[in-house]
DRENDO-1510 file (C-alpha; in Angstrom, 1 decimal, always signed):
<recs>
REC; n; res; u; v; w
REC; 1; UNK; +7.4; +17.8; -0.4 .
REC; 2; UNK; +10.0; +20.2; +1.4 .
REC; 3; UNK; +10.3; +21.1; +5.1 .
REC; 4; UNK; +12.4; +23.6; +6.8 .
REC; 5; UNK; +14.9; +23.2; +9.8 .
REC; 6; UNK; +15.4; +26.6; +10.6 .
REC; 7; UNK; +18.3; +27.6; +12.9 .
REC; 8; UNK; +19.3; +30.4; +15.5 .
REC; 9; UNK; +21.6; +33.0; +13.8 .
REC; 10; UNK; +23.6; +35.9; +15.4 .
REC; 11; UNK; +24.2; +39.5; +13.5 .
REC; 12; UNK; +27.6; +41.3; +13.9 .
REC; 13; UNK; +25.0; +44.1; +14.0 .
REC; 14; UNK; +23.0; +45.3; +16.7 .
REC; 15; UNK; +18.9; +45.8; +15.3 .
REC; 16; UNK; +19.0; +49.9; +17.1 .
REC; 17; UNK; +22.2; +50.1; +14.8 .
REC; 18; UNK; +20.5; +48.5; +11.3 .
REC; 19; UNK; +17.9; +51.1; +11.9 .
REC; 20; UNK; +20.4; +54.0; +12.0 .
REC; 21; UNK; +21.5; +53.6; +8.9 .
REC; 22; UNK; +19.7; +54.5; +5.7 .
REC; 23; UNK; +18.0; +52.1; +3.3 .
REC; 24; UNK; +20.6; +52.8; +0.3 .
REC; 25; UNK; +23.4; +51.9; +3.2 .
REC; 26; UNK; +22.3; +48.7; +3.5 .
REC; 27; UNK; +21.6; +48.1; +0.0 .
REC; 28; UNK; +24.9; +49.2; -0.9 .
REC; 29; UNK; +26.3; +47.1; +1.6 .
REC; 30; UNK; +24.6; +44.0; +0.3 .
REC; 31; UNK; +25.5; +44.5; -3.1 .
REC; 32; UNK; +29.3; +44.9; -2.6 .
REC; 33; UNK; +28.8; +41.4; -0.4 .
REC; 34; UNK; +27.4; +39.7; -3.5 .
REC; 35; UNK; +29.8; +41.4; -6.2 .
REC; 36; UNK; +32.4; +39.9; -3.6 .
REC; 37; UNK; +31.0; +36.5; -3.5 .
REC; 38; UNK; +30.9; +36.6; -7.2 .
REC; 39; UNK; +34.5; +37.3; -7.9 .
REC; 40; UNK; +35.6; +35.0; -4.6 .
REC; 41; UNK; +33.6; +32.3; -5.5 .
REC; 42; UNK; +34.9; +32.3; -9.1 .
REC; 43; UNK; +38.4; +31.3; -7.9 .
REC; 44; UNK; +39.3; +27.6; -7.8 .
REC; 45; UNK; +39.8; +27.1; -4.5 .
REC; 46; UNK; +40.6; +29.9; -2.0 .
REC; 47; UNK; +37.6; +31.9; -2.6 .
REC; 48; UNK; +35.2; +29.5; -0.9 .
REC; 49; UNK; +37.6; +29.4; +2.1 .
REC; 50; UNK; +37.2; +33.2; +2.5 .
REC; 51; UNK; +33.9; +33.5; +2.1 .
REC; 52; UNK; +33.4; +31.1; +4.9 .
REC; 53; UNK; +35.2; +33.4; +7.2 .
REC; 54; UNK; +32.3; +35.7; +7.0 .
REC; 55; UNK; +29.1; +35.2; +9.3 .
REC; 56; UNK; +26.6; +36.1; +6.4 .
REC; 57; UNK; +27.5; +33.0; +5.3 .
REC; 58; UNK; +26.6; +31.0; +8.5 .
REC; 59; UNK; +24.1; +27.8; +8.2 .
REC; 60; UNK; +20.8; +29.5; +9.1 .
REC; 61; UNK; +18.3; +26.7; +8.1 .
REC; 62; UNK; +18.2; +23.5; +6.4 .
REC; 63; UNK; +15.7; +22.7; +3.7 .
REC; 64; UNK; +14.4; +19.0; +2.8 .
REC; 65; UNK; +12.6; +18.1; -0.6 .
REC; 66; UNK; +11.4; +14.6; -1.4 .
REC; 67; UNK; +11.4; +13.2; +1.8 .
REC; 68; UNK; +8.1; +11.7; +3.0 .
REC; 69; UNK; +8.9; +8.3; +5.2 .
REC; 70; UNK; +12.8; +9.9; +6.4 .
REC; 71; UNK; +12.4; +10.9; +9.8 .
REC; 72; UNK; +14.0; +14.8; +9.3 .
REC; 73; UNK; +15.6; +14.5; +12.9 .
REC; 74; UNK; +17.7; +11.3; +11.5 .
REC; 75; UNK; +18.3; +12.7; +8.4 .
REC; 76; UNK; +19.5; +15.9; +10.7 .
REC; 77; UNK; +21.6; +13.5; +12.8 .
REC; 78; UNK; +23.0; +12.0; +9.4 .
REC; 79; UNK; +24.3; +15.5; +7.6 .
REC; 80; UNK; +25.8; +16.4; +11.0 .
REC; 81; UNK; +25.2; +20.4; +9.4 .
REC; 82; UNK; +26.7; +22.9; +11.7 .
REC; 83; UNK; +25.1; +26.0; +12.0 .
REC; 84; UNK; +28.1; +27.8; +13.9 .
REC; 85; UNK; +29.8; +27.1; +10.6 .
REC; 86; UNK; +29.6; +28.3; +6.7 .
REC; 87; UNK; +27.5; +26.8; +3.7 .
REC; 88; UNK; +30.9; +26.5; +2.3 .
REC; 89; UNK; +31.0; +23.9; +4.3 .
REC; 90; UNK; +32.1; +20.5; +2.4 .
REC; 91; UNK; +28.5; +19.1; +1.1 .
REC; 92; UNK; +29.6; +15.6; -0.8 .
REC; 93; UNK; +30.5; +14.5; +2.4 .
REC; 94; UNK; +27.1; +15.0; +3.6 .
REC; 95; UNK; +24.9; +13.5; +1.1 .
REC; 96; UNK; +27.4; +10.5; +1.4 .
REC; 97; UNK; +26.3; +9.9; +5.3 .
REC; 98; UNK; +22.4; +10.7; +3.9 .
REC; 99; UNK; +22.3; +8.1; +1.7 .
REC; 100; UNK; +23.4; +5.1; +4.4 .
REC; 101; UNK; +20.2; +5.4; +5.9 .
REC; 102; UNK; +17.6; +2.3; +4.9 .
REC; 103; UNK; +14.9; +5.2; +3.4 .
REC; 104; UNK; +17.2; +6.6; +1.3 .
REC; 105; UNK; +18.4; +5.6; -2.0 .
REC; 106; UNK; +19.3; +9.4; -3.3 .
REC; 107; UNK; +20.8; +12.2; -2.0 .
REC; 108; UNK; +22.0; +15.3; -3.1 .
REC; 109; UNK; +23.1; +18.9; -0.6 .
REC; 110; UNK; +23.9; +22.2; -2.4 .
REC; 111; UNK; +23.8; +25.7; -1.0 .
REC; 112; UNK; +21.6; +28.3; -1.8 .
REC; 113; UNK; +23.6; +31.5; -0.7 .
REC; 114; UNK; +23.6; +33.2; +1.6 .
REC; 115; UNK; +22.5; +30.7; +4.5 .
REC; 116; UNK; +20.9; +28.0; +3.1 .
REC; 117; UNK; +21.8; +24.2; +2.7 .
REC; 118; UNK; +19.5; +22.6; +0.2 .
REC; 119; UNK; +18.5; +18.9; +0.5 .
REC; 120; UNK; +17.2; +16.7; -2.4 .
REC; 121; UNK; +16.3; +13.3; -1.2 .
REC; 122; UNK; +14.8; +10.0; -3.5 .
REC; 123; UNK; +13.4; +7.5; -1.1 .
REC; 124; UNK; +13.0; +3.9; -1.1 .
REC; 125; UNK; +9.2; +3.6; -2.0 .
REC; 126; UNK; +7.0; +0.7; -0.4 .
REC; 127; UNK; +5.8; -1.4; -2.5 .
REC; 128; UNK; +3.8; -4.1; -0.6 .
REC; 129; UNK; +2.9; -5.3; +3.1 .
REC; 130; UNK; +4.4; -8.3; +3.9 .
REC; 131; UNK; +3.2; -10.0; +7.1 .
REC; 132; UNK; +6.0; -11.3; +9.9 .
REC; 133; UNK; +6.0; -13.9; +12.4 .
REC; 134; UNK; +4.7; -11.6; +15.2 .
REC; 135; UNK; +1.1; -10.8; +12.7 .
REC; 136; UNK; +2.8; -7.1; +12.3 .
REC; 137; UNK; +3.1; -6.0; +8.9 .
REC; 138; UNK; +6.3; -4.7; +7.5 .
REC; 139; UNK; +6.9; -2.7; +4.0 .
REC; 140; UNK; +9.0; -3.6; +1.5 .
REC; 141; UNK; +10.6; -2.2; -1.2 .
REC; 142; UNK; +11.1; -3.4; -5.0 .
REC; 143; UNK; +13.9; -5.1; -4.3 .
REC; 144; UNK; +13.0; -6.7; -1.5 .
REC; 145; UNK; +14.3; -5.2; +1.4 .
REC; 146; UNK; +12.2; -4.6; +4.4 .
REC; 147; UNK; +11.6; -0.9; +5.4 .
REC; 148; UNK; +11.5; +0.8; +8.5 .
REC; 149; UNK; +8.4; +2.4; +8.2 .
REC; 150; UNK; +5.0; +1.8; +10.9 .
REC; 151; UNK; +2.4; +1.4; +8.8 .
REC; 152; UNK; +0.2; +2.3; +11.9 .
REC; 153; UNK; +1.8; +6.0; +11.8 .
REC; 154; UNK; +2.3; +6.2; +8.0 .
REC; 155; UNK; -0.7; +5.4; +6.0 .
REC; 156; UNK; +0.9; +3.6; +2.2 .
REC; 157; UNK; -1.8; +3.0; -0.2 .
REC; 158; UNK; +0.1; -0.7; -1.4 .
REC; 159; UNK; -1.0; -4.3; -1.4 .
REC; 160; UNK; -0.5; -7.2; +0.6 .
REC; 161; UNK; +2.2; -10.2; +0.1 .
REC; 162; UNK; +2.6; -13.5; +1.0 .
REC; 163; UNK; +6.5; -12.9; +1.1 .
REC; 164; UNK; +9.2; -10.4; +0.0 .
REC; 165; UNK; +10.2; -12.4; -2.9 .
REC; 166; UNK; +12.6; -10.4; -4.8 .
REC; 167; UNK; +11.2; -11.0; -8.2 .
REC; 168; UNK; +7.4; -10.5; -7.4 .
REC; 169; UNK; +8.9; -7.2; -5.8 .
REC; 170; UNK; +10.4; -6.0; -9.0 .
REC; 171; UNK; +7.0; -6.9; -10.9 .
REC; 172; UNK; +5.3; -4.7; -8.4 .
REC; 173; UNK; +7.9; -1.8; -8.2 .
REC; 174; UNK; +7.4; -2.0; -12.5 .
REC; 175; UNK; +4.1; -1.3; -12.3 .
REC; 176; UNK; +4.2; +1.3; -9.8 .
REC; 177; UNK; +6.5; +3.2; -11.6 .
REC; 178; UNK; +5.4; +2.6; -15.1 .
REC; 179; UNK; +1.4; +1.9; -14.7 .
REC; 180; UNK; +0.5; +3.7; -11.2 .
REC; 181; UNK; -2.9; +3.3; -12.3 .
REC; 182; UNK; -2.8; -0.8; -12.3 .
REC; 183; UNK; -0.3; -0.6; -9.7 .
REC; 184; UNK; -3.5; +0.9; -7.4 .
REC; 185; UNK; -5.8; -2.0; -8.4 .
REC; 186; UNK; -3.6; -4.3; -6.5 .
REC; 187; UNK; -4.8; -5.9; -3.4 .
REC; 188; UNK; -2.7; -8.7; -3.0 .
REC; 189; UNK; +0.3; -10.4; -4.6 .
REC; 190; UNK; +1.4; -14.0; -3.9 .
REC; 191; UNK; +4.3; -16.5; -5.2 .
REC; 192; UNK; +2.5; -19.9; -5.8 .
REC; 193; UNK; +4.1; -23.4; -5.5 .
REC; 194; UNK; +2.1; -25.9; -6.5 .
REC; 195; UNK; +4.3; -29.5; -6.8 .
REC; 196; UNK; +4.7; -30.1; -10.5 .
REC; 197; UNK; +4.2; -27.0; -12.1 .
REC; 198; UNK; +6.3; -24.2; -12.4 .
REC; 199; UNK; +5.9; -21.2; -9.7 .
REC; 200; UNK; +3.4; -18.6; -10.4 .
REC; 201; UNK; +2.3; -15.5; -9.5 .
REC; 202; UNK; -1.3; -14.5; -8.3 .
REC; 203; UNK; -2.0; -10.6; -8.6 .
REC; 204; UNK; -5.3; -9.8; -7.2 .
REC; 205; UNK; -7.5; -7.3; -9.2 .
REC; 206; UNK; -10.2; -6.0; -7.2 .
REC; 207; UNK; -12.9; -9.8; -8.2 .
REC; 208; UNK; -9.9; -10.4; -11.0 .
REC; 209; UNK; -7.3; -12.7; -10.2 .
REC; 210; UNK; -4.5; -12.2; -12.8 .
REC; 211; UNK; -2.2; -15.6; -13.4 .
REC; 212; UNK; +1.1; -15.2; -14.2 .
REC; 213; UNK; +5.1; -16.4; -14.5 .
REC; 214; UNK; +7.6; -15.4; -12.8 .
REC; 215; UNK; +9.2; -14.1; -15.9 .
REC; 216; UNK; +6.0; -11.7; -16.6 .
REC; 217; UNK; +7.5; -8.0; -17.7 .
REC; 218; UNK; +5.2; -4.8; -17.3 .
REC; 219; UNK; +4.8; -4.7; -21.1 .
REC; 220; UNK; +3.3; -9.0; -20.6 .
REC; 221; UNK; +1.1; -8.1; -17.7 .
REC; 222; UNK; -0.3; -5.1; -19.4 .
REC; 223; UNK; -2.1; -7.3; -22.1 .
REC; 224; UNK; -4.8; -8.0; -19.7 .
REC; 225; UNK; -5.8; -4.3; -20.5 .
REC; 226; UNK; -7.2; -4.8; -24.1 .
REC; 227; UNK; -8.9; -8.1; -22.8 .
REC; 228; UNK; -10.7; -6.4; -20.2 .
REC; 229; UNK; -12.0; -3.3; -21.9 .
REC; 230; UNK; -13.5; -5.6; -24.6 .
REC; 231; UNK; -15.2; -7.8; -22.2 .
REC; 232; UNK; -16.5; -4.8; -20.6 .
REC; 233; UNK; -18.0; -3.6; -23.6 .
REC; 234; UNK; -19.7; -6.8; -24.1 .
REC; 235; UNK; -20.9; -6.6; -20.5 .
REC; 236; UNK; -19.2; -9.2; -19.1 .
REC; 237; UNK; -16.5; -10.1; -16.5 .
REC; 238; UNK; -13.5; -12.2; -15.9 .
REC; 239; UNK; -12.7; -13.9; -12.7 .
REC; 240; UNK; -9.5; -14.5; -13.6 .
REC; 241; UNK; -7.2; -13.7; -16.6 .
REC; 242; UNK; -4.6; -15.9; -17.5 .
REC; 243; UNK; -0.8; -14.8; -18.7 .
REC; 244; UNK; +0.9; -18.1; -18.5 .
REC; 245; UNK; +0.7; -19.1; -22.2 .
REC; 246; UNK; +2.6; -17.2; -24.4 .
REC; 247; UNK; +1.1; -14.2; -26.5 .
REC; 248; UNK; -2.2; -15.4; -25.0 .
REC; 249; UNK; -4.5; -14.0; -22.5 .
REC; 250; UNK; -7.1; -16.7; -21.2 .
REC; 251; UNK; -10.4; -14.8; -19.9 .
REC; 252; UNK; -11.9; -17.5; -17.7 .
REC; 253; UNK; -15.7; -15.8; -16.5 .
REC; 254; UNK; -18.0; -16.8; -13.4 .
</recs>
């Protein structure tokens, strides 16, 4: 997903005078500007700085891919790009500011010449609705950490939680990175205590509760696959499956 921040620009030129001149004027012209930026770019460190003097070379807009949940005007606020100013411009310094804000775990700014500053953004993905004390529900990511995203504004296609426990979390974030398919089948996710046994986790299935350890990896949880296509070809259906016994998968029906 991209979206464009376009700025206001100024032209040394007047438009009556651009019309004067002939086509192969202007072509020319443009040309000998790129051969330049070729061969000033090309030196190691004074090249940029010239270049910058130049007003084809002011900040027109500002371009955003991968950004979904970012609000662009923070992200804006965050880059602090100034469009009176050159795309030579120092950009590490930018994507450094970018990535402080709780959305973003990736950022990358490059310029695309002539007036162009390109954004690549990786976000921190929801991956469950946890309730809070006031009944609101908050997202959360794979590690835990609550998100500022209103789900009310935002619609997120990801289950509910009983908590943000950093491990169930990481069990969820697995699966939605490695099986998105499974991962959608989720409707709710819980960490269990029940006093003396071990804690385990609950992962509802559509009518299939799946039990598990806290332990489970992607490749453990993905066993239940096998056991549910074969009871589906023998037309029949599990309430719950059972992971918590090792290299087993206990199919427990109505």
């Amino acid at each position: 997903m991209a979206s464009v921040v376009r700025a206001n620009s100024t032209s040394s030129d007047s438009a009556p005078d651009q019309e004067a001149r002939p086509r192969w004027w202007r072509v020319l012209r443009l040309l000998l500007v790129m051969v330049a930026v070729i061969a000033t770019g090309a030196s190691p460190w004074w090249g940029p700085r010239a270049l910058s003097t130049l007003d084809f070379f002011h900040v027109r807009r500002v371009v955003f891919e991968g950004m979904r949940y970012t609000p662009r005007a923070e992200a804006l606020a965050l880059l602090e790009v100034d469009t009176l100013e050159s795309v030579w411009q120092e950009l590490a310094p930018m994507a450094t500011r970018l990535q402080s804000h709780p959305l973003v775990a990736q950022a990358s700014v490059e310029r695309q010449l002539p007036g162009t500053i390109l954004v690549r953004v990786t976000e921190r993905e929801p991956v469950a609705l946890v309730r809070r004390k006031d009944g609101r529900l908050s997202p959360v990511d794979g590690e835990g950490h609550r998100l500022p995203i209103d789900p009310a504004q935002v619609p997120m296609d990801v289950p509910l939680a009983s908590s943000s426990d950093s491990t169930l979390m990481h069990l969820l974030e697995g699966l939605r990175s490695a099986e998105p398919a499974l991962f959608a089948r989720v409707e709710r996710a819980d960490r269990v205590k029940t006093r003396g046994t071990p804690d385990e986790f609950r992962v509802k299935l559509g009518a299939t509760t799946v039990r598990t350890l806290p332990e489970v990896t992607v490749d453990r949880f993905k066993d239940i696959l096998p056991v549910e296509a074969d009871l589906a070809r023998n037309r029949l259906r599990a309430v719950e499956l059972d992971l918590r016994f090792r290299n087993q998968v206990i199919a427990r029906q109505p």
